[in-house]
N, C-alpha and C positions, 0 to 999 in steps of 0.2 A: 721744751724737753719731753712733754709728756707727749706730744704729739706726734718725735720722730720716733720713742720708742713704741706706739701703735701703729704706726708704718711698718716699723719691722714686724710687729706681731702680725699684721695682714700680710706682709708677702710672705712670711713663715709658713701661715697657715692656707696658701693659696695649693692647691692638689698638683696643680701641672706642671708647677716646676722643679726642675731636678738643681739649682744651683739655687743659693739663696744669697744675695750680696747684701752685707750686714756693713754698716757704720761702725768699723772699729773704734771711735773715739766714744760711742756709747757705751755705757755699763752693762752688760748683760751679763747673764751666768749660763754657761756650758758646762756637760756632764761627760766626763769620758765615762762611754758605755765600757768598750771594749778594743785592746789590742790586738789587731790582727795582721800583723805582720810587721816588717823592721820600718820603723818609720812610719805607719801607717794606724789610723785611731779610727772608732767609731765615737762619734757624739752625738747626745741630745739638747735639742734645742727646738721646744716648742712644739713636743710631739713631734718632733721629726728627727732622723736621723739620717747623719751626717758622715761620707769618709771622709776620710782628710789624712794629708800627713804633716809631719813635723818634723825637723832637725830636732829638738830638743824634745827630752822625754815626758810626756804628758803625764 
């Protein structure tokens, strides 16, 4: 367990990538920074931020 969740810490923290694919079946904790339009969220996750959108309100 402790091992996928520093897999994700490294590819989070890698500079050049703009998509980050996360193991949803992991527990992590995202932060909604910010709503910026209908549907649409900023998140933090690991010193990085993230758009994204949602059907459901964050």
């Amino acid at each position: 367990m402790i091992e996928k969740i520093s897999r994700v810490q490294k590819i989070a923290s890698t500079q050049n990538i703009t998509a980050i694919p996360i193991n949803t079946s992991l527990p992590i904790s995202l932060k909604v920074s910010e709503k910026i339009g209908f549907n649409r969220y900023i998140l933090k996750f690991a010193n990085k931020n993230l758009n994204t959108k949602s059907a459901k309100m964050l």
